[in-house]
Backbone as numpy.savetxt, mean C-alpha at the origin, in Angstrom:
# Nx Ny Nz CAx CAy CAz Cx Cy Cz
6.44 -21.54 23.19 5.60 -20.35 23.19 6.48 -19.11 23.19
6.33 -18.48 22.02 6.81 -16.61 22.22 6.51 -16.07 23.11
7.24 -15.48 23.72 6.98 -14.37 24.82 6.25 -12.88 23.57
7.00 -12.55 22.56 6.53 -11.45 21.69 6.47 -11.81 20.69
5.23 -12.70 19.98 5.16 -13.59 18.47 5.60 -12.34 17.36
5.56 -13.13 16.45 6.17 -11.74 14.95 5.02 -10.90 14.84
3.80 -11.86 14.82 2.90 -10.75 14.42 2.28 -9.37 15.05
2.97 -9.77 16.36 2.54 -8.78 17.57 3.29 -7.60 17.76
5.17 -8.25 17.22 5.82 -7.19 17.13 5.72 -6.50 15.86
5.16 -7.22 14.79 5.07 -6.21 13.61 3.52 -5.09 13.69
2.71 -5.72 14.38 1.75 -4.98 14.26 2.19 -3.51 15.20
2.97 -4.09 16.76 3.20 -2.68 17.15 3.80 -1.98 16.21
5.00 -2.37 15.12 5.71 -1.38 14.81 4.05 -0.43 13.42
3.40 -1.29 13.22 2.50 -0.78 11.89 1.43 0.32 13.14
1.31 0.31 14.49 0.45 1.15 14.96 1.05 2.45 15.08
2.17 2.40 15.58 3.21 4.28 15.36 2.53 4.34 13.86
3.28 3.92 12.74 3.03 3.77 11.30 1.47 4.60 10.91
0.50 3.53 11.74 -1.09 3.97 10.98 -1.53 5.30 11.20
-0.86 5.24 13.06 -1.45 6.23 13.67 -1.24 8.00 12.63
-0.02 8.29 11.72 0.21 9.19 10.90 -0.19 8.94 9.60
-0.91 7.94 9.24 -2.15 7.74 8.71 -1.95 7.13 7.14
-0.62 5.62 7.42 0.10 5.43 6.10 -1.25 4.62 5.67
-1.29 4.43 4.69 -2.34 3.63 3.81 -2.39 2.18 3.90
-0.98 1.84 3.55 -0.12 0.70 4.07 -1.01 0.11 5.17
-0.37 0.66 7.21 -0.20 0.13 7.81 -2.14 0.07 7.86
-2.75 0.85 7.55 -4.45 1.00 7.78 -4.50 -0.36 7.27
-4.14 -0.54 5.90 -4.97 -1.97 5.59 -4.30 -3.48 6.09
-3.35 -2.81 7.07 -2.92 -4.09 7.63 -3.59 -4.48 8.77
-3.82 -3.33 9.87 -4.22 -3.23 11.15 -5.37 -4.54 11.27
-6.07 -4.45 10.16 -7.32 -5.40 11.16 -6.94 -6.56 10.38
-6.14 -7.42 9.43 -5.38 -8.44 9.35 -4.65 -8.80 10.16
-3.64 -8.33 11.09 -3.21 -8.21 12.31 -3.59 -8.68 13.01
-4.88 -7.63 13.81 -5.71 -7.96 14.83 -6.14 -9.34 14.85
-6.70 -9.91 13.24 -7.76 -11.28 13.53 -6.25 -12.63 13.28
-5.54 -12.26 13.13 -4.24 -12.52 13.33 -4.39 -13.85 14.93
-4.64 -15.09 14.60 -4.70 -15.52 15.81 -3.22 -16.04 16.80
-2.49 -15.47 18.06 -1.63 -15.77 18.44 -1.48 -17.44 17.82
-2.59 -18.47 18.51 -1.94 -19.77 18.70 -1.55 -20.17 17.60
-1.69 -19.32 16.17 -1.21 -20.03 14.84 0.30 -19.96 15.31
0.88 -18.70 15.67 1.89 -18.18 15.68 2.75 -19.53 16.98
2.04 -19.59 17.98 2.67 -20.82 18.93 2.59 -22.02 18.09
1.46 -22.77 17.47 1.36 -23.63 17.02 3.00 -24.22 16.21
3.26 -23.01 15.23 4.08 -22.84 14.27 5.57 -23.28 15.17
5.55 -22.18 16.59 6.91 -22.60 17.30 7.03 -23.96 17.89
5.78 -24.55 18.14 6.00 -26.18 19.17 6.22 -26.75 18.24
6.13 -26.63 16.46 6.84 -27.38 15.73 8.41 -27.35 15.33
8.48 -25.93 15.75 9.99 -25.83 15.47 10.21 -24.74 15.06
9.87 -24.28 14.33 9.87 -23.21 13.64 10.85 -21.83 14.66
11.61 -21.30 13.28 12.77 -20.15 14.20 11.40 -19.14 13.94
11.47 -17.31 14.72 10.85 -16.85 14.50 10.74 -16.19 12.99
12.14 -16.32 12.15 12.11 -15.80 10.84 11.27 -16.47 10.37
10.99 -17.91 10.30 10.87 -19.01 9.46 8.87 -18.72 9.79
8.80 -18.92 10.99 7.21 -18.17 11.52 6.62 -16.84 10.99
7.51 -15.86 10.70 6.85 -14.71 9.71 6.97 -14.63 8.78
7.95 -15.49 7.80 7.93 -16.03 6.35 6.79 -16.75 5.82
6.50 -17.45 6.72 5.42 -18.73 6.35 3.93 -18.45 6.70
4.38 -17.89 8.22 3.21 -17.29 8.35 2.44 -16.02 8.65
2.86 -15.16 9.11 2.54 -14.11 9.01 2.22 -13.27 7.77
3.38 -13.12 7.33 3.66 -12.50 5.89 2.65 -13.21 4.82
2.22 -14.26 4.59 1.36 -14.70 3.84 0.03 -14.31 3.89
-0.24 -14.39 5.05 -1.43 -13.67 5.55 -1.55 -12.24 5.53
-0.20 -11.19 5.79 -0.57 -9.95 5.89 -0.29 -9.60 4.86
0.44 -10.10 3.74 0.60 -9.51 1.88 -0.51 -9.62 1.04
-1.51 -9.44 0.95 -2.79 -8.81 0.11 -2.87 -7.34 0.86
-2.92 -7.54 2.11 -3.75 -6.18 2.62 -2.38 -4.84 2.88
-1.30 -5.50 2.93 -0.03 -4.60 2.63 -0.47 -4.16 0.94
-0.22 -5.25 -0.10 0.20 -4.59 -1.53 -0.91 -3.52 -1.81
-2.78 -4.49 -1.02 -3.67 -2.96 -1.20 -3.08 -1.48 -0.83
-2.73 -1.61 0.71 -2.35 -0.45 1.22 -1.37 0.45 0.56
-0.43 -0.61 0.18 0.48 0.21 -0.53 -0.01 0.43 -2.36
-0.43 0.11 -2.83 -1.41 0.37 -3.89 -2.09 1.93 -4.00
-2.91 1.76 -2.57 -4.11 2.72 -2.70 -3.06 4.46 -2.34
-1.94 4.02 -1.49 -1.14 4.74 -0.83 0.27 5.31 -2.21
-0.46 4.73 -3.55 0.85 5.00 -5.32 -0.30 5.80 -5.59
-1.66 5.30 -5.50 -2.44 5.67 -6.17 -3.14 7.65 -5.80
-3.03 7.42 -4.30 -2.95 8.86 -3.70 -2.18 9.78 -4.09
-0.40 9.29 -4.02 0.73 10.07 -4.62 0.23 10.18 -5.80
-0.06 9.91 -6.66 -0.02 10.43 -8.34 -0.63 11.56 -8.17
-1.91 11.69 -7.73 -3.01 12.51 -7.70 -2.63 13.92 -6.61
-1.38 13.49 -6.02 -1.11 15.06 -4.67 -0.60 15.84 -5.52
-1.11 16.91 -5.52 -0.84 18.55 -6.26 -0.68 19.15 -4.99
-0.49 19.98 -4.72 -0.55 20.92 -3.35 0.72 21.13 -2.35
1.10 20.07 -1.76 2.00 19.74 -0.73 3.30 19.78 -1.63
3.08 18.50 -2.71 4.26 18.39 -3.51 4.96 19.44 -4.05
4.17 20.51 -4.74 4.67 21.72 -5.40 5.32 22.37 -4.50
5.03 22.90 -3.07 5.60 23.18 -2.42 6.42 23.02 -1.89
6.96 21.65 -1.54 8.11 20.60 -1.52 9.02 20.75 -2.17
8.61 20.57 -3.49 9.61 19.99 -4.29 10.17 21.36 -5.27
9.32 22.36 -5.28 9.72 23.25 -6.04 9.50 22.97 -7.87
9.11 22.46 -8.08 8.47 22.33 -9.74 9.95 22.99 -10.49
10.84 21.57 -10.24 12.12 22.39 -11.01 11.35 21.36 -12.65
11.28 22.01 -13.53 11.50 20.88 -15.03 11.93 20.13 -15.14
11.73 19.15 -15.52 12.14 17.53 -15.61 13.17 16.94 -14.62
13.22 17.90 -13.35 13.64 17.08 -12.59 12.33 16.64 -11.32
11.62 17.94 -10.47 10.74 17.19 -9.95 8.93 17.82 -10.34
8.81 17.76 -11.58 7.37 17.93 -11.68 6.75 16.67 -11.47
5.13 17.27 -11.26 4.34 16.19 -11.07 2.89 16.03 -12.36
2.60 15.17 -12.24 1.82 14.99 -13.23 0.42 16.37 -13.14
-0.18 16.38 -12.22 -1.16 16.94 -12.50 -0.94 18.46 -13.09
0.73 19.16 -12.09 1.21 20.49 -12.44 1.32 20.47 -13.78
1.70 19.14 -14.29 2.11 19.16 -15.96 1.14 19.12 -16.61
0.15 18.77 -16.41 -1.59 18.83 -16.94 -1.80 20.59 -16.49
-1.87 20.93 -15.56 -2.00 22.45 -15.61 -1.23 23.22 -16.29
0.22 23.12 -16.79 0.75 23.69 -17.67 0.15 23.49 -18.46
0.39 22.46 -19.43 -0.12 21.84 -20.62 -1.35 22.86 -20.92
-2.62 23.00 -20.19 -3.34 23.94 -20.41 -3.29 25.10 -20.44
-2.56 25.90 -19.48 -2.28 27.01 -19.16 -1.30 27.52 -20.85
-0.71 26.83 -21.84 -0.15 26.87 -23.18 -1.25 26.27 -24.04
-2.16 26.24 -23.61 -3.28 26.00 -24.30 -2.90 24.79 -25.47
-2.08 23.97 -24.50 -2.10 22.37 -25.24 -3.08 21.37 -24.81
-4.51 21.74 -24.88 -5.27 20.31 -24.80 -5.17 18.93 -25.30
-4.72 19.03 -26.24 -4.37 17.40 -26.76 -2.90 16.82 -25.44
-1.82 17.43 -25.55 -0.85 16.71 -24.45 -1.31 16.98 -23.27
-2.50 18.18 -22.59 -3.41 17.90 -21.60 -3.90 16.27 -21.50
-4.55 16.12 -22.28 -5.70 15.39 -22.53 -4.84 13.66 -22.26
-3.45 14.13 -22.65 -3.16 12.67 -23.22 -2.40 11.98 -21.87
-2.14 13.42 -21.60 -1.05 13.30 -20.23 -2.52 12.77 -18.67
-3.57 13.37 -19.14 -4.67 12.86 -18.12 -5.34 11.44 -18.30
-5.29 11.11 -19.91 -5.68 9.64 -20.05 -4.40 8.76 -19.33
-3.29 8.84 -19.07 -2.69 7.91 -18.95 -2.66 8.01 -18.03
-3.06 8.86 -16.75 -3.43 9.04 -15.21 -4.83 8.51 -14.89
-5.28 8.40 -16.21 -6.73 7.55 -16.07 -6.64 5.84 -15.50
-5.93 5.75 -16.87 -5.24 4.56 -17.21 -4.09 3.64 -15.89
-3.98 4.28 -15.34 -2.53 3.69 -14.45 -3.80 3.82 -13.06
-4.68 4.76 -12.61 -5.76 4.53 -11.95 -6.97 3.41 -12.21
-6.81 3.19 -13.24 -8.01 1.76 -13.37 -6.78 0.60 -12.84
-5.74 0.83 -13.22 -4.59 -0.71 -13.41 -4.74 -0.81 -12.11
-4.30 0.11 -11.33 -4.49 0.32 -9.83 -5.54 -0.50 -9.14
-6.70 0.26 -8.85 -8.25 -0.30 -8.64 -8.41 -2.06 -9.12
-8.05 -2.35 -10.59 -7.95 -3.33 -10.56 -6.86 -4.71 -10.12
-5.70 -3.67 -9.52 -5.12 -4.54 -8.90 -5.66 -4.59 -7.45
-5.89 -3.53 -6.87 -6.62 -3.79 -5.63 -7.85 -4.79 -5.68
-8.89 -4.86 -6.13 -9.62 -5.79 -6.40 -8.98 -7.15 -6.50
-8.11 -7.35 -7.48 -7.46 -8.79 -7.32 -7.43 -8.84 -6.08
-6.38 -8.15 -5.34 -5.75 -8.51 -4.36 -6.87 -8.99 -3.36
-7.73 -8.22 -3.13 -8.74 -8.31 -2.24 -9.36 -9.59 -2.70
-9.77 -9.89 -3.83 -10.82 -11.35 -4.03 -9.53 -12.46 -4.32
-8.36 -12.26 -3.91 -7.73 -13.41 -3.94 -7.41 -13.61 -2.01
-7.35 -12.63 -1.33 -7.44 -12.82 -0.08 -8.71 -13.13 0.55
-9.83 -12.81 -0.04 -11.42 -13.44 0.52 -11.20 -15.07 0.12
-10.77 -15.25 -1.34 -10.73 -16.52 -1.80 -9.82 -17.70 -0.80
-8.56 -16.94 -0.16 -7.49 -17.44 0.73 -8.54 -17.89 2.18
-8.84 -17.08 2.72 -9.83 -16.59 4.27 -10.68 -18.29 3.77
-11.39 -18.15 2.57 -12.68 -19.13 2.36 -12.28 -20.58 2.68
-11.24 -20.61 2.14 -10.73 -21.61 1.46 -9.80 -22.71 2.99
């Protein structure tokens, strides 16, 4: 029996994490939680080192709701205008961001490289969504099963 199983110490480290509100650690938290210790003992009265216990098991279980988190958490960044500009300073092709470059683009009254530069922010947002979806109906399918 662990005195501090993996999943207990990874979840503390994902609660600092959520609490500043990563996307990530949110969609881990309640995978975590239903996270049952005795899998985690079960795993050690067989032998198991603790690496070998969050390889096998933990981590299997908490990678759908990580790649969502971190998914939904690519999918946010594309879309931040505001913070970033201010950040980063909108030097040219070193740190613009897509949407500033869609507001140029217009602001030169280029609607077509507007247009084209927003379809492919369309585009990389459906790929997104539909990878979240996988992820999610292959982890309901995992849970069922």
């Amino acid at each position: 029996m662990h005195a501090d199983p993996a999943a207990t110490e990874l979840q503390r480290r994902f609660e600092g994490v959520d609490q500043s509100g990563a996307l990530g650690a949110s969609q881990a938290q309640p995978v975590l939680d239903d996270l049952e210790v005795e899998v985690e003992e079960a795993a050690a009265s067989l032998g198991a080192r603790r690496s070998q216990t969050f390889l096998r098991v933990v981590l299997p279980t908490v990678a759908p709701a990580l790649l969502t988190g971190f998914a939904l958490a690519f999918a946010r960044a594309i879309g931040e205008y505001g913070s970033v500009v201010f950040i980063s300073g909108n030097m040219p092709m070193k740190t613009e961001i897509v949407p500033l470059l869609i507001i140029t683009k217009l602001e030169q009254y280029d609607y077509a490289g507007a247009t084209a530069v927003a379809l492919v922010m369309l585009l990389v947002s459906f790929a997104l969504l539909l990878a979240i979806n996988l992820l999610q109906w292959a982890a309901r399918r995992r849970v069922e099963a």
